[in-house]
MOPAC internal coordinates of N, CA, C and O (Angstrom, degrees):
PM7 1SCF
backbone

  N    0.0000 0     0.00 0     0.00 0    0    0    0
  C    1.4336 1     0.00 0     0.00 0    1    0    0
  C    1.5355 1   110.36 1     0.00 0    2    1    0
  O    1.2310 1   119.73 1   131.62 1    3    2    1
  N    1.5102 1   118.11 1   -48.38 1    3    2    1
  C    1.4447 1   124.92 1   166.67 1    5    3    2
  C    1.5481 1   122.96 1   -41.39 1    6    5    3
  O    1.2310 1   131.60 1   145.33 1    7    6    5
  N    1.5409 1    95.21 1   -34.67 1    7    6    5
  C    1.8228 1   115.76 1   178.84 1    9    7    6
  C    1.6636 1   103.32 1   -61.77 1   10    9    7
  O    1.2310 1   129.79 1   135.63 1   11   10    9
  N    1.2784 1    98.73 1   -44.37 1   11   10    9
  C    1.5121 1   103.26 1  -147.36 1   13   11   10
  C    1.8107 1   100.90 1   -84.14 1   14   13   11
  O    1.2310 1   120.91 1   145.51 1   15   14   13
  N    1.3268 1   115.87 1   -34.49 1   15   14   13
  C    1.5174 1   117.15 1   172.18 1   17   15   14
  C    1.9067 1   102.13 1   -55.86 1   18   17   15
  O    1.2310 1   130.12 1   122.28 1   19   18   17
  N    1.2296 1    98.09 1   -57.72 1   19   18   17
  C    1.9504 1    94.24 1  -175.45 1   21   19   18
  C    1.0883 1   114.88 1   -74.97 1   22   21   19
  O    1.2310 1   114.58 1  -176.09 1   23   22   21
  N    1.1504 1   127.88 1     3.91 1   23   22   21
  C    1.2152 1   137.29 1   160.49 1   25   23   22
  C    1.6361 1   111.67 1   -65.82 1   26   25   23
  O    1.2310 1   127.49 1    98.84 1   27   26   25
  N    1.7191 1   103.18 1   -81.16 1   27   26   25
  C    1.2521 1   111.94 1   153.72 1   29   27   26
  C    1.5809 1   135.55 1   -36.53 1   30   29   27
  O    1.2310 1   112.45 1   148.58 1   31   30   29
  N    1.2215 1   131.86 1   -31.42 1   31   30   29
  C    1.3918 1   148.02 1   167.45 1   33   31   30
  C    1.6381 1   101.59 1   -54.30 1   34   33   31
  O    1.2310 1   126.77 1   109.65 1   35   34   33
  N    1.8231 1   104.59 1   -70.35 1   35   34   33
  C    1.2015 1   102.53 1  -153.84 1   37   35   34
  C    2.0210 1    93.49 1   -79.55 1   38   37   35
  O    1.2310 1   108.39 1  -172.45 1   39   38   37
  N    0.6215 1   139.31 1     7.55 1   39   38   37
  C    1.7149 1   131.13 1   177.67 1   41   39   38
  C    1.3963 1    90.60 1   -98.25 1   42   41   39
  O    1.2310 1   114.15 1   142.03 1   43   42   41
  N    1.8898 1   128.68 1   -37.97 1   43   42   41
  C    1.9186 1   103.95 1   177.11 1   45   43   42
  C    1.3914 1    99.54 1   -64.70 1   46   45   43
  O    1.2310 1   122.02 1   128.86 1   47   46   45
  N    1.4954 1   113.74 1   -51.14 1   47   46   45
  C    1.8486 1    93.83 1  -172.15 1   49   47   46
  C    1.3524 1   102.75 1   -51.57 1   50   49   47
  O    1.2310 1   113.21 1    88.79 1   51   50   49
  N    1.2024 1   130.44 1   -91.21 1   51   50   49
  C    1.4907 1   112.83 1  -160.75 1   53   51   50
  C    1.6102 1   129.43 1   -28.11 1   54   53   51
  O    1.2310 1   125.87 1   160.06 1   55   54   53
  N    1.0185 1   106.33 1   -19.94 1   55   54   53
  C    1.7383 1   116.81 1   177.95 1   57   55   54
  C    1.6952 1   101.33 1   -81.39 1   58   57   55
  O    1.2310 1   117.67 1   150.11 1   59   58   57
  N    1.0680 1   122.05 1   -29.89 1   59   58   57
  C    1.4346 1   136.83 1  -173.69 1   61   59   58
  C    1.6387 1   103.18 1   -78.04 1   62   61   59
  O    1.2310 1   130.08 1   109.32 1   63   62   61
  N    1.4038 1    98.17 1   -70.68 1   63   62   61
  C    1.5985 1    91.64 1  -178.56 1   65   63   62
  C    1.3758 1   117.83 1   -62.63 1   66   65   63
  O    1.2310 1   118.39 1   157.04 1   67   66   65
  N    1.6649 1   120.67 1   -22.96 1   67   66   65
  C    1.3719 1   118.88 1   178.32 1   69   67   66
  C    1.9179 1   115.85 1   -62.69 1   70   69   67
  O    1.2310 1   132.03 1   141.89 1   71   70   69
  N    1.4700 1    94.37 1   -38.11 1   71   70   69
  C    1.6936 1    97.42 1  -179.11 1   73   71   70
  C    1.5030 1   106.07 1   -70.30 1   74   73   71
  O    1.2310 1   120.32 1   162.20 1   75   74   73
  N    1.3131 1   116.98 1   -17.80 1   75   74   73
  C    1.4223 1   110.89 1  -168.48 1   77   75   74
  C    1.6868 1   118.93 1   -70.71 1   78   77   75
  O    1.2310 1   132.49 1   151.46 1   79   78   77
  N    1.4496 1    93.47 1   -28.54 1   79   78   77
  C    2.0434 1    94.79 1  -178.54 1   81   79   78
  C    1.8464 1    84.09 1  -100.71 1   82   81   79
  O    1.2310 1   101.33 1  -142.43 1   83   82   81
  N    1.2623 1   151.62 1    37.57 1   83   82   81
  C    1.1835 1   137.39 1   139.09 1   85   83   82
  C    0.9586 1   111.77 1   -69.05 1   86   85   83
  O    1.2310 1   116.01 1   -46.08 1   87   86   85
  N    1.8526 1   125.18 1   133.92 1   87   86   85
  C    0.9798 1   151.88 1   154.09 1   89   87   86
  C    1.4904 1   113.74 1   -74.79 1   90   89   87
  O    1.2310 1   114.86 1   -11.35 1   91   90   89
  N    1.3849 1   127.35 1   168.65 1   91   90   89
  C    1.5957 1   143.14 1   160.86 1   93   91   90
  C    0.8965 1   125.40 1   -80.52 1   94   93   91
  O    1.2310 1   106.43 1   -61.41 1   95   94   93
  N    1.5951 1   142.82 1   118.59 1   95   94   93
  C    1.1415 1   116.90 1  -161.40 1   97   95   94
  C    1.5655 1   117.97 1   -74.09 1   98   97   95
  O    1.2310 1   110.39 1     6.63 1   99   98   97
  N    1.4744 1   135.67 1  -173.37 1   99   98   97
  C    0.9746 1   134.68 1  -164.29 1  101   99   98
  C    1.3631 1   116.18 1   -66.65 1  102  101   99
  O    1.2310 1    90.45 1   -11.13 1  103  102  101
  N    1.1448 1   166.70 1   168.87 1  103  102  101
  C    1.5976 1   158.99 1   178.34 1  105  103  102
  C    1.7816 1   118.55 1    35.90 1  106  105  103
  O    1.2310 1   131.57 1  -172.84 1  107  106  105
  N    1.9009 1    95.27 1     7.16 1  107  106  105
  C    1.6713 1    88.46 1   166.95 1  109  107  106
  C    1.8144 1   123.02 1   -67.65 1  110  109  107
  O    1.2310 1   121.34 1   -40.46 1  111  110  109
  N    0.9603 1   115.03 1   139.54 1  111  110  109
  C    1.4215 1   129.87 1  -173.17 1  113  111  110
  C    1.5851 1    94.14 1   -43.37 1  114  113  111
  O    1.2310 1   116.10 1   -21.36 1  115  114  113
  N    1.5424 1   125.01 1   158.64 1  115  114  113
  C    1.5086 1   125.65 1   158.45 1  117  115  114
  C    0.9292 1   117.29 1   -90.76 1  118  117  115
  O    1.2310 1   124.89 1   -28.74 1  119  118  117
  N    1.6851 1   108.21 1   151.26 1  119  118  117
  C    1.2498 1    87.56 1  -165.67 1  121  119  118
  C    1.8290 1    98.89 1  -119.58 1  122  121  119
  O    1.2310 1   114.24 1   -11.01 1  123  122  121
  N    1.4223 1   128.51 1   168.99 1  123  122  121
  C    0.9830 1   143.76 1  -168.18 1  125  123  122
  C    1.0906 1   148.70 1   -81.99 1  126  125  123
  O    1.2310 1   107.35 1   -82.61 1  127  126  125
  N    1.2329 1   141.19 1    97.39 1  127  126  125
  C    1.4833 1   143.64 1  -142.74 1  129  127  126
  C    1.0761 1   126.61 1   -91.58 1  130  129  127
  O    1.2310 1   115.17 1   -30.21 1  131  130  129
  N    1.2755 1   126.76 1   149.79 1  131  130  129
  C    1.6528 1   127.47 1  -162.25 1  133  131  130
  C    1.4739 1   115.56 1   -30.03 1  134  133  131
  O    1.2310 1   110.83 1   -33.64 1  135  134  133
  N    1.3524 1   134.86 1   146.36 1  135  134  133
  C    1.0870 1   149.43 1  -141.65 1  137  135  134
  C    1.7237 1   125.93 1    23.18 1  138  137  135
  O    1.2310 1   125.70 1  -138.85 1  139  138  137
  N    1.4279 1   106.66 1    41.15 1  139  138  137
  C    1.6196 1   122.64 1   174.53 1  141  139  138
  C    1.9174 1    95.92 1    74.43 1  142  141  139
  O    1.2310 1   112.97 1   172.33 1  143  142  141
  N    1.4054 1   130.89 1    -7.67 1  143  142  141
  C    1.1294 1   102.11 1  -177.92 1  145  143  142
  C    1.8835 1   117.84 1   -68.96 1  146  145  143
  O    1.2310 1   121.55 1    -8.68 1  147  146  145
  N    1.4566 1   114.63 1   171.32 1  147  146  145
  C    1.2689 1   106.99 1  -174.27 1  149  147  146
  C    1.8298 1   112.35 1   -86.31 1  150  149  147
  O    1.2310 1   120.88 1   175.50 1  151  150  149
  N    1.1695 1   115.92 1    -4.50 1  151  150  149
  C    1.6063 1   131.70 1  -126.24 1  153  151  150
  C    2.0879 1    82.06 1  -140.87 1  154  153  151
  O    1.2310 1   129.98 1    75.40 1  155  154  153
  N    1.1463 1    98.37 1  -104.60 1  155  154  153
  C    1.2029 1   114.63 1  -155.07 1  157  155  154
  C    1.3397 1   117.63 1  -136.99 1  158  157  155
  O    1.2310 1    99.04 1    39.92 1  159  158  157
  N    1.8843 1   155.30 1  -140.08 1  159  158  157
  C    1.3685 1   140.31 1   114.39 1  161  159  158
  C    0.8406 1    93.21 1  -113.00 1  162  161  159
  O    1.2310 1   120.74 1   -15.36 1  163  162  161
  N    1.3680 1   116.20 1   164.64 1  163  162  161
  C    1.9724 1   142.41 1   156.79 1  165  163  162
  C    1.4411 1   101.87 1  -126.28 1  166  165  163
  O    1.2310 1   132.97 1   -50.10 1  167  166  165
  N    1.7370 1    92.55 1   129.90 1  167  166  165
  C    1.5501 1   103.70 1  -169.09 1  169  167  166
  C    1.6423 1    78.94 1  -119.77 1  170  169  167
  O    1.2310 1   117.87 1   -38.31 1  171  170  169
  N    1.3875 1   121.66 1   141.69 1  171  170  169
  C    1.1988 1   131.43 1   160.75 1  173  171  170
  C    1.4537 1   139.34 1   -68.53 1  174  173  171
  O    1.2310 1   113.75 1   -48.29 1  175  174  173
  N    0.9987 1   129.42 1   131.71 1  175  174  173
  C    1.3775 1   127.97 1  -160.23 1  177  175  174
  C    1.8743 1    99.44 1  -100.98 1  178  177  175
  O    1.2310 1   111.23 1   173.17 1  179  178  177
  N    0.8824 1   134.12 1    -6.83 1  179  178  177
  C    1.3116 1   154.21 1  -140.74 1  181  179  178
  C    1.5546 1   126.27 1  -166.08 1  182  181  179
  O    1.2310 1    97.72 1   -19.75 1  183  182  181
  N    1.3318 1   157.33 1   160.25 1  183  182  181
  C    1.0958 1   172.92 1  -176.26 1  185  183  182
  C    1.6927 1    96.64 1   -79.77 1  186  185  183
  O    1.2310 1    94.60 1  -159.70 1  187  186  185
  N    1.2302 1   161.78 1    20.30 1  187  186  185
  C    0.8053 1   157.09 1  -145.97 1  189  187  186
  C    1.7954 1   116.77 1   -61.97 1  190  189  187
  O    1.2310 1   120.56 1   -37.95 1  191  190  189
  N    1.5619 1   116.54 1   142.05 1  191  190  189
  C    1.5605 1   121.55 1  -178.82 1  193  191  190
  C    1.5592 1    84.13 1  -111.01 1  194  193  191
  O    1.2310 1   126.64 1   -58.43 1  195  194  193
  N    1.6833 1   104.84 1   121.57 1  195  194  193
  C    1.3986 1   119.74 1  -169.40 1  197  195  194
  C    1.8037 1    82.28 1   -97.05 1  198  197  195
  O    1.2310 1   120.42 1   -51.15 1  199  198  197
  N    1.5363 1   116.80 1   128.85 1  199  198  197
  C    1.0774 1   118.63 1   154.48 1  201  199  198
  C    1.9040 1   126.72 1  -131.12 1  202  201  199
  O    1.2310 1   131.87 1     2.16 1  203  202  201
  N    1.3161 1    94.69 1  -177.84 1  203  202  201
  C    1.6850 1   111.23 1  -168.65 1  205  203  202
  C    1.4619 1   102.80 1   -57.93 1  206  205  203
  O    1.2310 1   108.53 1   135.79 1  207  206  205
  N    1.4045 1   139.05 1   -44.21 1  207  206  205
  C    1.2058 1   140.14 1  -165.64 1  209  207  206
  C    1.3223 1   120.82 1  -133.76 1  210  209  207
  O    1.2310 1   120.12 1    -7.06 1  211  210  209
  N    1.4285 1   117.38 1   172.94 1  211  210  209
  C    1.2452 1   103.16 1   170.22 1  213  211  210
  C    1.5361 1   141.32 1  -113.71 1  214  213  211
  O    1.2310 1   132.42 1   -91.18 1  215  214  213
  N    0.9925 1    93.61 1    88.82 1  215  214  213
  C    1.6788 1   123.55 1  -171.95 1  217  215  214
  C    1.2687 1   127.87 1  -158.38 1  218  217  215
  O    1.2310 1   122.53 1   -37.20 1  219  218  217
  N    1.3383 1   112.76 1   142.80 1  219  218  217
  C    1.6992 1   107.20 1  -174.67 1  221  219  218
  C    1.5558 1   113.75 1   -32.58 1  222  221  219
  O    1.2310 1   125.39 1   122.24 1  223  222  221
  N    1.6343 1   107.25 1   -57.76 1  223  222  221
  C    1.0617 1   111.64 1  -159.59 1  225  223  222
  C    1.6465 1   119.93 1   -78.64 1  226  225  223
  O    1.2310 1   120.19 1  -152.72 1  227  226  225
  N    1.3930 1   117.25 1    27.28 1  227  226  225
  C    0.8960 1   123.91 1  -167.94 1  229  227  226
  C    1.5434 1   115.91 1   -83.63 1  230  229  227
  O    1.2310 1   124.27 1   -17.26 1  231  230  229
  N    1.6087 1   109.42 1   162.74 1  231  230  229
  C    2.1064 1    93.94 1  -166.85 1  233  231  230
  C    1.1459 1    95.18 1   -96.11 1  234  233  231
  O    1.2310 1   130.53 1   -39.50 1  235  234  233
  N    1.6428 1    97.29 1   140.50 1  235  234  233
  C    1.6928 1   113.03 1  -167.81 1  237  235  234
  C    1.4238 1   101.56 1   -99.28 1  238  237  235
  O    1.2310 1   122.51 1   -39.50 1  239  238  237
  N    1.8640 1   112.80 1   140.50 1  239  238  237
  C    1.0521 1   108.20 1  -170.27 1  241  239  238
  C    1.2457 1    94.00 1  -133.52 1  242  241  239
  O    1.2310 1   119.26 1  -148.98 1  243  242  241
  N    1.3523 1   119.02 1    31.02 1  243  242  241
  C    1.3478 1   110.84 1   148.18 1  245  243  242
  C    1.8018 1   101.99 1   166.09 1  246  245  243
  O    1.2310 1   120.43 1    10.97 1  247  246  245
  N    1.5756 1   116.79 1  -169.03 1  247  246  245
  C    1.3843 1   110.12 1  -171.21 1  249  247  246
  C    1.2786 1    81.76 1  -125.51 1  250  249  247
  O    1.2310 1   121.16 1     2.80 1  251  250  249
  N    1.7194 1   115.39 1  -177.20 1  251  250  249
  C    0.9760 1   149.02 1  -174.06 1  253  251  250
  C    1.3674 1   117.85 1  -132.76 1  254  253  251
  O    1.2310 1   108.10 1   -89.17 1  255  254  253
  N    1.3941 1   139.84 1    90.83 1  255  254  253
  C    1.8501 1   113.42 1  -150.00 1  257  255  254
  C    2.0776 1   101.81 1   -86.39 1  258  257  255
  O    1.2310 1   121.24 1   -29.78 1  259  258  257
  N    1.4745 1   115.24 1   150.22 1  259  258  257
  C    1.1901 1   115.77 1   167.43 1  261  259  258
  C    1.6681 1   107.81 1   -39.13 1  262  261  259
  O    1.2310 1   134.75 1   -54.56 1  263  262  261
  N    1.8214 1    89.06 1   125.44 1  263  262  261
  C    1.2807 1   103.93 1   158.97 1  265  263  262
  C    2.0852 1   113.64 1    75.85 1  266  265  263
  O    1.2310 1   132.81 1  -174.49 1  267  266  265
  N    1.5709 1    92.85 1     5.51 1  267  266  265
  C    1.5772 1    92.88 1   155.85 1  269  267  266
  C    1.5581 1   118.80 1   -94.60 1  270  269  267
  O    1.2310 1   125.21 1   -13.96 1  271  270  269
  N    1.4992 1   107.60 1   166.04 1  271  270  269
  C    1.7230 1   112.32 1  -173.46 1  273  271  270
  C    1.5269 1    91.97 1  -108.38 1  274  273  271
  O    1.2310 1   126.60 1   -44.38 1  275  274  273
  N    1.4981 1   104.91 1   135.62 1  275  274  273
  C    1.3432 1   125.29 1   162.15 1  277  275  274
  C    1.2112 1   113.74 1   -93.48 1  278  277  275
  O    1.2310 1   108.57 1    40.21 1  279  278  277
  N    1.6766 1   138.98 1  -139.79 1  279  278  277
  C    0.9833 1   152.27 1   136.30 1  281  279  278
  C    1.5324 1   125.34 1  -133.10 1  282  281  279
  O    1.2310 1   132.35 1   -68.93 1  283  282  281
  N    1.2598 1    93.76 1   111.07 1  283  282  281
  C    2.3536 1    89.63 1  -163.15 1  285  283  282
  C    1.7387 1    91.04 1   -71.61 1  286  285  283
  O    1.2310 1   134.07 1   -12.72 1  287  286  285
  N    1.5298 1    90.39 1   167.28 1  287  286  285
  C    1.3767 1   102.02 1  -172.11 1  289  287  286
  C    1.6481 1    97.20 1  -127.33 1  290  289  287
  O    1.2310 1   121.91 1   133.25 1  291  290  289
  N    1.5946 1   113.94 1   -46.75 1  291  290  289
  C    1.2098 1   112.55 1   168.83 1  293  291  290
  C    1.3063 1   124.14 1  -176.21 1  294  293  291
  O    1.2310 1   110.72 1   -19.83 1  295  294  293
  N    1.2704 1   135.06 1   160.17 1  295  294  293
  C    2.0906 1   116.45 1  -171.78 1  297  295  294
  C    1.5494 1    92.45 1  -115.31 1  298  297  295
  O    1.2310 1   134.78 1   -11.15 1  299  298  297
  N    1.1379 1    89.02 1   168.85 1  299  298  297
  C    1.3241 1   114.79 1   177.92 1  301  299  298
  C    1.6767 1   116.06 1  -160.95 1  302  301  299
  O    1.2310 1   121.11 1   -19.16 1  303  302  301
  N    1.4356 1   115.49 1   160.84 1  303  302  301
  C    1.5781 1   117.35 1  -176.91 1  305  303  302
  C    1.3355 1   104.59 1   -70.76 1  306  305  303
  O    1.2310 1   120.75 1   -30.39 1  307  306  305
  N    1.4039 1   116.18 1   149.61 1  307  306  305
  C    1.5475 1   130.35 1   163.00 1  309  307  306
  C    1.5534 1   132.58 1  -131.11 1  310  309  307
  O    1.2310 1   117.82 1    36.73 1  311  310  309
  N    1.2659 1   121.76 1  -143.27 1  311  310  309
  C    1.4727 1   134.86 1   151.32 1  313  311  310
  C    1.8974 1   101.50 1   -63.47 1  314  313  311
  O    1.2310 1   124.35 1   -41.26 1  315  314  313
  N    1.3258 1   109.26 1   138.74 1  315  314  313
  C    1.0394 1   121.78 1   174.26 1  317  315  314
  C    1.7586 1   107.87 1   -69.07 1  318  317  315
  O    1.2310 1   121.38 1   -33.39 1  319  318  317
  N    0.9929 1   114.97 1   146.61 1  319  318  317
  C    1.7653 1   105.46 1   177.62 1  321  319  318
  C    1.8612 1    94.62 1  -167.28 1  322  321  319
  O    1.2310 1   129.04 1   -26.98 1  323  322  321
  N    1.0504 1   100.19 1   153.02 1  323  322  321
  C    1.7460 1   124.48 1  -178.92 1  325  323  322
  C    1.5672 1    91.58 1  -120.86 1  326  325  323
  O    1.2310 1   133.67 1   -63.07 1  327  326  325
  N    1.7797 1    91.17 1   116.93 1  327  326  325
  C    1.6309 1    95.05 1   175.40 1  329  327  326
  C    1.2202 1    77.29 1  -151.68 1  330  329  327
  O    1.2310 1   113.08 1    -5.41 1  331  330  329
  N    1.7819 1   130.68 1   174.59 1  331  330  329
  C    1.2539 1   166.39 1    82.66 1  333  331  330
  C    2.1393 1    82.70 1   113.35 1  334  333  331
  O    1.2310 1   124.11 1  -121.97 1  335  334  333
  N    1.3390 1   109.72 1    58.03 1  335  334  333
  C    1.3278 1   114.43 1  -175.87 1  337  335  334
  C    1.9612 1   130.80 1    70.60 1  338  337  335
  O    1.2310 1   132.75 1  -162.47 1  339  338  337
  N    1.2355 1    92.97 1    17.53 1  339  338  337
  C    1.6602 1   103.30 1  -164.55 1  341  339  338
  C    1.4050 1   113.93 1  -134.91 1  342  341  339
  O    1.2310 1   116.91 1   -41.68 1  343  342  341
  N    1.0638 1   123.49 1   138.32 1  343  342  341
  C    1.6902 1   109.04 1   146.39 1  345  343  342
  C    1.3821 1   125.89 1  -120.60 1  346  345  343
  O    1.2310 1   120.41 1   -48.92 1  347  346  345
  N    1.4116 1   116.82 1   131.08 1  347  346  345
  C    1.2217 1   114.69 1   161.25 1  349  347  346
  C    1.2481 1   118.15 1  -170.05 1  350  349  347
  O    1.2310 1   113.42 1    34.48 1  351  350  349
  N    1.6045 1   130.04 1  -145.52 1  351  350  349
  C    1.8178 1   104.69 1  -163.49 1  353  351  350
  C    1.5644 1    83.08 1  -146.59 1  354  353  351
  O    1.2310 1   112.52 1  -143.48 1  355  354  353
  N    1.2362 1   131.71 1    36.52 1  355  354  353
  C    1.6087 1   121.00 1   152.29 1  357  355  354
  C    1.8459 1   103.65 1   -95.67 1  358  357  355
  O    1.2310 1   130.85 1   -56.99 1  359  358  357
  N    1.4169 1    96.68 1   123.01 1  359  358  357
  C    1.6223 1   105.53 1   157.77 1  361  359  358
  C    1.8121 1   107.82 1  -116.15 1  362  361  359
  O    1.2310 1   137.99 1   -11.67 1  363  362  361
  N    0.8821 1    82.75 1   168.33 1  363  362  361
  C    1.5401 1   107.96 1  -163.94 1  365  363  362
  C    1.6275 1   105.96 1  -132.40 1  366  365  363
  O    1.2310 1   130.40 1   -67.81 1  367  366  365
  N    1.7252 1    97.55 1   112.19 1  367  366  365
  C    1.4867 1   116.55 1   174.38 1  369  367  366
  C    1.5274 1   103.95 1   -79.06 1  370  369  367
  O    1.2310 1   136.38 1   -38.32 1  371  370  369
  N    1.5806 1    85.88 1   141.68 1  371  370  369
  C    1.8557 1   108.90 1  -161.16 1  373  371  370
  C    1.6749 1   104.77 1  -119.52 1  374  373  371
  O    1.2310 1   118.32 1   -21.99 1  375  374  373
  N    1.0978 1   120.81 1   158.01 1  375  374  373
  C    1.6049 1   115.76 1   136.46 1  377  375  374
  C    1.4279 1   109.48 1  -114.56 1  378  377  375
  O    1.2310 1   113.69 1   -24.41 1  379  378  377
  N    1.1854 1   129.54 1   155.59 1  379  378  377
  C    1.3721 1   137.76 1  -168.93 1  381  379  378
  C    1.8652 1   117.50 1  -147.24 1  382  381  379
  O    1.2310 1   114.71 1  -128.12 1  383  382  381
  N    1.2222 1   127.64 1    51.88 1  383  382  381
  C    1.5608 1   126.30 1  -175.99 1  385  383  382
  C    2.0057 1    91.27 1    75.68 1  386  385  383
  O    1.2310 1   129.82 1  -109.99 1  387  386  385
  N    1.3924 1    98.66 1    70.01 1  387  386  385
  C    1.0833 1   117.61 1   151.03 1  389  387  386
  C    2.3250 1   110.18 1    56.47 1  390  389  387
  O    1.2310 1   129.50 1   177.02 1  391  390  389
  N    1.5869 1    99.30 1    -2.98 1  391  390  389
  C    1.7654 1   107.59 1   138.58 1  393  391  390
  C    1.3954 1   126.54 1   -75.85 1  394  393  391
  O    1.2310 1   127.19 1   -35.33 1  395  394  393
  N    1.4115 1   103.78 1   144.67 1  395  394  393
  C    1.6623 1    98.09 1  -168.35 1  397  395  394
  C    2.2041 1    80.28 1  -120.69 1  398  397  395
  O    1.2310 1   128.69 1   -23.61 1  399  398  397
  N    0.8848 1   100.87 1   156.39 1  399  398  397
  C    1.4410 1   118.29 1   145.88 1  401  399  398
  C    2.0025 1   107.40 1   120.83 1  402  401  399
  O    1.2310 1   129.33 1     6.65 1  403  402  401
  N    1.3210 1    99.62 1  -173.35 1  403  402  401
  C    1.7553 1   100.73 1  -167.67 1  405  403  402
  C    0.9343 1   138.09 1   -84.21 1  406  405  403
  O    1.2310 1   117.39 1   -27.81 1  407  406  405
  N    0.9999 1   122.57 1   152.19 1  407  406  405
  C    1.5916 1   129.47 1   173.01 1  409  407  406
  C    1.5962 1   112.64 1  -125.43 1  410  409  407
  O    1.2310 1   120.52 1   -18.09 1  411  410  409
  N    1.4987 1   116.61 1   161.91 1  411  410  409
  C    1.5886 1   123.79 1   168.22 1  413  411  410
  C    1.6456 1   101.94 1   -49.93 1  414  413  411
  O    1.2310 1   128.44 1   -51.12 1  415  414  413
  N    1.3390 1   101.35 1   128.88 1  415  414  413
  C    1.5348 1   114.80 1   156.01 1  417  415  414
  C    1.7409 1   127.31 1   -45.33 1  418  417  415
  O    1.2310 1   134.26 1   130.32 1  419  418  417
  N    1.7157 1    90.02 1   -49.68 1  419  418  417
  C    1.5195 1    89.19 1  -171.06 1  421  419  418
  C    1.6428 1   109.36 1   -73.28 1  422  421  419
  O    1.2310 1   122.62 1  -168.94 1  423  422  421
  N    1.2975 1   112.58 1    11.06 1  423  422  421
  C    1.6435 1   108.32 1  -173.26 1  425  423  422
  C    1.5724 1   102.89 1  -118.02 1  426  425  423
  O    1.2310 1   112.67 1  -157.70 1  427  426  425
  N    1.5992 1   131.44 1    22.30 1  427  426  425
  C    1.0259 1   140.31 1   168.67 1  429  427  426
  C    1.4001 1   106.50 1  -129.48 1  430  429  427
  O    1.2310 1   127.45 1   -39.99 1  431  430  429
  N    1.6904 1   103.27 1   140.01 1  431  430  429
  C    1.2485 1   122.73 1  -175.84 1  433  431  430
  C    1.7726 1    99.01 1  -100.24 1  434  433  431
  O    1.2310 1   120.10 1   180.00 1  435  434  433

């Protein structure tokens, strides 16, 4: 009976570590990451004004409230800006209840 559990044990690990270096095959669909985003989430650290570009002064087309999850899509360099204890000029493209566009990096978790 002792045989037969480590038996069983060691054939799930190997089934485990085997799925682990599986790849997708080529033109399989992506697939989707915790809270339906495609990418990643971004939970806000801050009240955030999600806007069109990247720069302070950019037109905001919507907010983000402290401590909701978006889904980032991807960052990129910008206008330098000091927000949520930091400065620097990576923002990070969001979706947020069907707004798309950026916010400061350092104010996403």
């Amino acid at each position: 009976m002792i045989k037969t559990r480590i038996a069983t044990a060691a054939a799930a690990a190997a089934l485990v570590a085997a799925s682990i270096g599986l790849a997708a095959p080529a033109g399989a669909a992506p697939v989707k990451a915790s809270g339906g985003c495609w990418n990643t989430t971004a939970k806000a650290k801050e009240t955030l004004k999600i806007r069109t570009s990247r720069k302070i002064s950019g037109t905001a087309v919507g907010l983000i409230p402290k401590g909701a999850t978006g889904c980032y899509e991807y960052g990129q360099e910008g206008q330098r800006y000091s927000y949520c204890g930091k400065s620097d000029n990576m923002w990070d493209y969001i979706t947020y209840r069907g707004m798309k566009g950026y916010v400061p990096h350092s104010c996403i978790i």
